[in-house]
RODRENDO-136920 format. One record per residue (C-alpha): residue number from 0; residue in three letters; x, y, z. Coordinates in nm, 2 decimals, padded with zeros to 4 digits. Layout:
BEGIN
NUM; ALA; X; Y; Z
...
***
This chain:
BEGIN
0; UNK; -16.48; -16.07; -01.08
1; UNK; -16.17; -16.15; -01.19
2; UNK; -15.88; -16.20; -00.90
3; UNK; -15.63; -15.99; -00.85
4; UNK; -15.30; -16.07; -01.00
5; UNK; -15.00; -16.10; -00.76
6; UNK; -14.74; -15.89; -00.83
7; UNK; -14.38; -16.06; -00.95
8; UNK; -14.20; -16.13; -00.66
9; UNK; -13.88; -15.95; -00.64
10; UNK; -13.54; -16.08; -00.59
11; UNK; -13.38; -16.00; -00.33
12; UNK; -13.01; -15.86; -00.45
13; UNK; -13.20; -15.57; -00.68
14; UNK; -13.44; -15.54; -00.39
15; UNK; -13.11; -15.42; -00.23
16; UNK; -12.94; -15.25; -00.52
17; UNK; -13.25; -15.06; -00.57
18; UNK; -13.30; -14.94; -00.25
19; UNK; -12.92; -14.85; -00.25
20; UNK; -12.96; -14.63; -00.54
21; UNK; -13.26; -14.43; -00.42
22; UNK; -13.06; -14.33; -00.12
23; UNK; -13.28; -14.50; 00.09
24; UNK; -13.03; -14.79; 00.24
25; UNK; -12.69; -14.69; 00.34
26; UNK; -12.37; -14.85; 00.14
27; UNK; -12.25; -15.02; 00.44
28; UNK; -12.58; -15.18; 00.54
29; UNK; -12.63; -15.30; 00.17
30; UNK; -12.28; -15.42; 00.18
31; UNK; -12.39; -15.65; 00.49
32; UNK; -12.74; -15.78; 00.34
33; UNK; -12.52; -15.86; -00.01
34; UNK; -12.31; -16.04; 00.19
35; UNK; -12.57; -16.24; 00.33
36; UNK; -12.64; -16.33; 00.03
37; UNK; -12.39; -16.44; -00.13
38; UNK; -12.23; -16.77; 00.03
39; UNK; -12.44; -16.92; 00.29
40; UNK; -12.31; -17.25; 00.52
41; UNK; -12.53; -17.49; 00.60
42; UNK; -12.44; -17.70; 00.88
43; UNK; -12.05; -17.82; 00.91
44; UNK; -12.04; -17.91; 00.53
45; UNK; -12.23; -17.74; 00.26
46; UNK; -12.18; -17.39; 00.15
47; UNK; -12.45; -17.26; -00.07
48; UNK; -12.35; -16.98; -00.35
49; UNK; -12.67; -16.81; -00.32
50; UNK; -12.56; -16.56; -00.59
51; UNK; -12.47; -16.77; -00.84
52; UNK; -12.73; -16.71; -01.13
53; UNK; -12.65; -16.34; -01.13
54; UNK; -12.26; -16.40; -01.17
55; UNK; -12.31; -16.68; -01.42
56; UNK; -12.69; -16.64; -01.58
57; UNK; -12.79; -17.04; -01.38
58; UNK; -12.79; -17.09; -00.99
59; UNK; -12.67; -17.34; -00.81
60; UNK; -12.79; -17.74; -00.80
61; UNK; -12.84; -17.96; -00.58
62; UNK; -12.67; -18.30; -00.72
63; UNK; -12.88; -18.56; -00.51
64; UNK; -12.70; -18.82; -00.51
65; UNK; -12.54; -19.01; -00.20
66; UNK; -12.72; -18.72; 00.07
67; UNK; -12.94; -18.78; 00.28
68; UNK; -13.32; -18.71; 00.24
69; UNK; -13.27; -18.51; 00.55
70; UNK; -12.96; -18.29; 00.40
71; UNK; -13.17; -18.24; 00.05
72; UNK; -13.42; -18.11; 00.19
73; UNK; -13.19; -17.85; 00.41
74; UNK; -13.01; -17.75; 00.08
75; UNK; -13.31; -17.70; -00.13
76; UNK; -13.53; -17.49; 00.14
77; UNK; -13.22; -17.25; 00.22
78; UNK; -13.18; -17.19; -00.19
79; UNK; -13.50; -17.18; -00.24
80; UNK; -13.55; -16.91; 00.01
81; UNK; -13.35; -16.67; -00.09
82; UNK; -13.38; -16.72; -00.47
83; UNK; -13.76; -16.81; -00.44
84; UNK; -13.68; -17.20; -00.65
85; UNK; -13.42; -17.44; -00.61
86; UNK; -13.35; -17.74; -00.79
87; UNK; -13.20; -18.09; -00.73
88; UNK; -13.11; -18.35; -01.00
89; UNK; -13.00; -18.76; -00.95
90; UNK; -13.29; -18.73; -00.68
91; UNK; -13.40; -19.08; -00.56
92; UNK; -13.77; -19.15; -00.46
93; UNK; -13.67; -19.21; -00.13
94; UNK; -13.60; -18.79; -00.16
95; UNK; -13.88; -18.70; -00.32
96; UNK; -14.09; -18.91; -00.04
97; UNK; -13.91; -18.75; 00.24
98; UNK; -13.95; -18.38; 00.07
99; UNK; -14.37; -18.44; 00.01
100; UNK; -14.39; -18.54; 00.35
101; UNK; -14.22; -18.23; 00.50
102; UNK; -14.28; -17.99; 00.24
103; UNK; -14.17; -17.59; 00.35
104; UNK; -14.52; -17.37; 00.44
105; UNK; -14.59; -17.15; 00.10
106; UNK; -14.38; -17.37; -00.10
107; UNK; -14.50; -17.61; -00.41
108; UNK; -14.28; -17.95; -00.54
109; UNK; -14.24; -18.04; -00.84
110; UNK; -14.14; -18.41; -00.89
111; UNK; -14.01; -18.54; -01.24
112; UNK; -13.93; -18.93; -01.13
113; UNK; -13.80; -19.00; -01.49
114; UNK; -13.55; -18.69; -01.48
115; UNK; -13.51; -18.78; -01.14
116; UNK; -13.54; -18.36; -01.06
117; UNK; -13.70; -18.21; -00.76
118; UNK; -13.83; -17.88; -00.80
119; UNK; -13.94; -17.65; -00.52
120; UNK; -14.06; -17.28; -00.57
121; UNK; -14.23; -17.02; -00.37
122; UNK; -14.60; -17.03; -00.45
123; UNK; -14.71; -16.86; -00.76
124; UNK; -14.31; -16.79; -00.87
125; UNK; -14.31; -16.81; -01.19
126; UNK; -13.93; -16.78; -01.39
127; UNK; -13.89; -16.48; -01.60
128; UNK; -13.93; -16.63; -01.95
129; UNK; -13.58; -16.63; -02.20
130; UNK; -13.61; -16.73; -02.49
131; UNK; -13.71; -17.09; -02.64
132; UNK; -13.51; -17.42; -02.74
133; UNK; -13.57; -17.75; -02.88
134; UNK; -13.50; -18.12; -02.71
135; UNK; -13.44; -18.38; -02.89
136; UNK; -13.37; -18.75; -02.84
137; UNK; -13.22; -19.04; -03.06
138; UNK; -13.45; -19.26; -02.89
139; UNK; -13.67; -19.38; -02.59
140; UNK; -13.42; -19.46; -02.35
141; UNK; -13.27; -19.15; -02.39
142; UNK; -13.57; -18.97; -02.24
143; UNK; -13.47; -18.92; -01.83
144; UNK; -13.15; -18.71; -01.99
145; UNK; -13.36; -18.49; -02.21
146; UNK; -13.63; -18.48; -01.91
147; UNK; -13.35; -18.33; -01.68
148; UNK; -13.27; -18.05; -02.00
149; UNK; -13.59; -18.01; -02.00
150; UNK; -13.67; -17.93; -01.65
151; UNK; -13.36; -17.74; -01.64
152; UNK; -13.47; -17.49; -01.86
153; UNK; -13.81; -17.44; -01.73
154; UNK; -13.61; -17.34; -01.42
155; UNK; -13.41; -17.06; -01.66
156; UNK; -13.71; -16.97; -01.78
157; UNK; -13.66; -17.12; -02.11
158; UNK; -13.96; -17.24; -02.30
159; UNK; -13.94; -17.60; -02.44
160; UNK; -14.03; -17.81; -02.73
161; UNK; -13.98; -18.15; -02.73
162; UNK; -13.94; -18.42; -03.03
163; UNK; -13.82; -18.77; -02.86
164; UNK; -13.71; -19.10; -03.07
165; UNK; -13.61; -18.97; -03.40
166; UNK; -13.30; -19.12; -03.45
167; UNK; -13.09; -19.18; -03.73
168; UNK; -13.26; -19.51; -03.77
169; UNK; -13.57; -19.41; -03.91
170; UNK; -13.42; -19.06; -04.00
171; UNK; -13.70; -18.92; -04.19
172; UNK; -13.86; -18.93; -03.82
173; UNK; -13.67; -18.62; -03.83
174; UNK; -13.72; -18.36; -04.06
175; UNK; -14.07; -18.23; -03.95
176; UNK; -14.05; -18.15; -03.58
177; UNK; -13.66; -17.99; -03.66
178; UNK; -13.87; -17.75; -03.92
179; UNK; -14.11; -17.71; -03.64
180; UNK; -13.92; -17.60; -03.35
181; UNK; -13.71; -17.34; -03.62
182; UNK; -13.99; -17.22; -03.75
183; UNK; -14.10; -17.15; -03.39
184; UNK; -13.78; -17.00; -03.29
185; UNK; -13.57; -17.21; -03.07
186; UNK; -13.27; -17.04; -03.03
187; UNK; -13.08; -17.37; -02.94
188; UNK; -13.13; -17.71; -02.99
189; UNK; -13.06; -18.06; -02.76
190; UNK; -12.93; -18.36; -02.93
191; UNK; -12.98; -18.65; -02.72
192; UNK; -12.80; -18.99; -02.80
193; UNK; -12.71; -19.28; -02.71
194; UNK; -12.57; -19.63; -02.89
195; UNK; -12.36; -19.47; -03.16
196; UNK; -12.43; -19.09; -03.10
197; UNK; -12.44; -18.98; -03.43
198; UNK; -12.83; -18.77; -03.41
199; UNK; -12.61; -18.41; -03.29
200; UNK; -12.39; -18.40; -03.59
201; UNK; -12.74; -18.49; -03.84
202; UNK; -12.90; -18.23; -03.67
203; UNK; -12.58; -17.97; -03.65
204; UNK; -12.57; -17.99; -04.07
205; UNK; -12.89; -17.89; -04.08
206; UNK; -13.01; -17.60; -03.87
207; UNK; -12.83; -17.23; -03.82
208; UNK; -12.81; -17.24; -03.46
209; UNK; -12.64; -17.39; -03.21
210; UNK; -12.65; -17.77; -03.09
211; UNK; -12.58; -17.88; -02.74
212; UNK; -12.47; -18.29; -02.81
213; UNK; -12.54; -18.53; -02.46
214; UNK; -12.44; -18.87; -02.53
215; UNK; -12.62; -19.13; -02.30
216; UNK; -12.52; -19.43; -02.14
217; UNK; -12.72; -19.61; -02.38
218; UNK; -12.65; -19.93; -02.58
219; UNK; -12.46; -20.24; -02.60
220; UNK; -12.12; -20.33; -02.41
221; UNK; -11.84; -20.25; -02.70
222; UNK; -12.02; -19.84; -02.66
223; UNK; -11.84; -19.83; -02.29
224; UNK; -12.15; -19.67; -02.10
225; UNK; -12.21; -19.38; -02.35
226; UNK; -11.81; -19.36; -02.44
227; UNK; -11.84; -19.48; -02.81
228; UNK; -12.12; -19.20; -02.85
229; UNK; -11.89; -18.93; -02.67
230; UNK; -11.61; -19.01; -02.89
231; UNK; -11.87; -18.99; -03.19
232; UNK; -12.00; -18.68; -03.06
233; UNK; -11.65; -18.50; -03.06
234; UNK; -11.53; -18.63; -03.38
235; UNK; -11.86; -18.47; -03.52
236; UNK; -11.74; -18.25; -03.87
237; UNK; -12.07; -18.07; -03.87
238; UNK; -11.98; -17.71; -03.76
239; UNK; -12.21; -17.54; -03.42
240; UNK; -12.18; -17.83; -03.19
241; UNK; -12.09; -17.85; -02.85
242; UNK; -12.05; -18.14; -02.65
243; UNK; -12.14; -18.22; -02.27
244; UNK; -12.07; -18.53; -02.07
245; UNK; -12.25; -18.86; -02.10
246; UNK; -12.54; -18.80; -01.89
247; UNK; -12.54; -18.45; -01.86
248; UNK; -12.89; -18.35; -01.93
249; UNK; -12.88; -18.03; -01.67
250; UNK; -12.51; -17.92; -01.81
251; UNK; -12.67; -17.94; -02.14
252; UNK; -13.00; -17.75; -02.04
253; UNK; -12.80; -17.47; -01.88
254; UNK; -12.55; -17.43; -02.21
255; UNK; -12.91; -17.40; -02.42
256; UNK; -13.06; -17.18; -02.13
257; UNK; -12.78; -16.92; -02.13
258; UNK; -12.79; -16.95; -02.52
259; UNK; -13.13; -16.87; -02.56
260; UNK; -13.11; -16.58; -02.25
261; UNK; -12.84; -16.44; -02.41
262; UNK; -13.02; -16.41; -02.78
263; UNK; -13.32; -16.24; -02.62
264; UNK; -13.10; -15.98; -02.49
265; UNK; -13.00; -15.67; -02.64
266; UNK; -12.64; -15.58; -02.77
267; UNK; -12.44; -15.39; -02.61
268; UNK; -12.51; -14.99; -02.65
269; UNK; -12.18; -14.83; -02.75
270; UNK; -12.14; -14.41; -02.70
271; UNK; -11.91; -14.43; -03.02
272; UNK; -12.12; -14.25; -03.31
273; UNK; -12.06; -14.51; -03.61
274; UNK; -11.94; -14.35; -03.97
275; UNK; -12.00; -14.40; -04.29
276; UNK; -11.82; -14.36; -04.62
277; UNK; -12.03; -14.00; -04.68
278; UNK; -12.03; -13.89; -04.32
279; UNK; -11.83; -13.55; -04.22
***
């Protein structure tokens, strides 16, 4: 016998809303558990915007960097509590050490080491899917940025294709996974470059949707630490592309993510009845 499949879990803020509009919860007691919610401090420093993916379509992140194991760990298990994931980027493996070894009761860890992402989710969470994008990088060392994309948008519930080192130096490289991940329907595509950035403009001339460009720190000392490819990147003459900062993989992934949430959507349903030439 098959088991039985779990139901989706339920997030708490329509949990609320719902219960609100079946008259079962009174306004001023949703108003409280809303405002629960929505900004929670943690300790004397941090205050987490718990609501954040429903006012902007991604939640908050957890930038790892300089915090203690101790204090990632806090930020993640609060988010992830009441938003059932949460997600931390720049994460060291001294983090994801200390997070294995006191990982939260019903909770499951996702370590990327070469995006350097921690993900923790409630067991058997699953995001609800949105749509589909394409990553793609100049070249091998621009992997851990695409990675971070990557993992990004599996946190949107995005799904991903990947094509990695097919740069402009062996261009035909190119031409078949680009056809591929249209053909499949990626709604927007990644660019990741390095040395002298110029794989997001290629790859803007070619396709109908939009390109997210991430230069990466990448190359040799006259490119500044991913500057020379920035500068490339925003002088680009291709049409459809948008630029992030050097590095940004998870600014990049969210950009795609909202793109690719947002074209899985329906338009807007307007009361107006629309006329034609012939109509009365």
């Amino acid at each position: 016998m098959a088991p039985a499949r779990r139901p989706p879990m339920q997030d708490p803020l329509l949990v609320t809303l719902e219960a609100l509009r079946r008259g079962v919860l009174e306004p001023r007691e949703a108003q409280r558990r809303i405002a629960r919610l929505a900004i929670r401090q943690v300790g004397d420093r941090a205050r987490l915007d718990l609501l954040r993916h429903h006012r902007t379509g991604a939640p908050e992140v957890v930038y790892g960097r300089n915090k203690e194991p101790r204090d990632l760990l806090r930020l993640l298990r609060e988010l992830a509590g009441a938003n059932h994931q949460a997600l931390a980027t720049g994460a060291t493996p001294a983090h994801a050490h200390h997070l294995k070894a006191h990982l939260p009761p019903g909770f499951t860890l996702t370590h990327n080491p070469r995006a350097r992402t921690l993900w923790l989710r409630r067991k058997g969470y699953r995001p609800p899917k949105t749509g589909r994008a394409g990553i793609l990088t100049a070249g091998t060392s621009d992997i851990p940025v695409a990675e971070e994309a990557n993992v990004t948008l599996q946190m949107m519930g995005v799904e991903t294709r990947t094509a990695y080192d097919v740069g402009v130096a062996g261009i035909h490289r190119l031409y078949t996974p680009l056809q591929e991940m249209q053909e499949w329907g990626a709604r927007a595509l990644i660019a990741v470059a390095g040395m002298e950035g110029v794989l997001p403009t290629v790859v803007a001339g070619l396709v109908d949707v939009p390109v997210i460009g991430v230069p990466t720190s990448v190359g040799y000392g006259v490119g500044g630490q991913g500057v020379g490819a920035l500068i490339t990147m925003l002088q680009s003459c291709a049409p459809g592309l948008a630029v992030v900062n050097v590095d940004n993989g998870f600014g990049a992934g969210v950009v795609a993510g909202m793109i690719a949430k947002a074209s899985q959507s329906p338009g807007p349903r307007s009361s107006k009845k629309t006329y034609t030439r012939n109509s009365p």
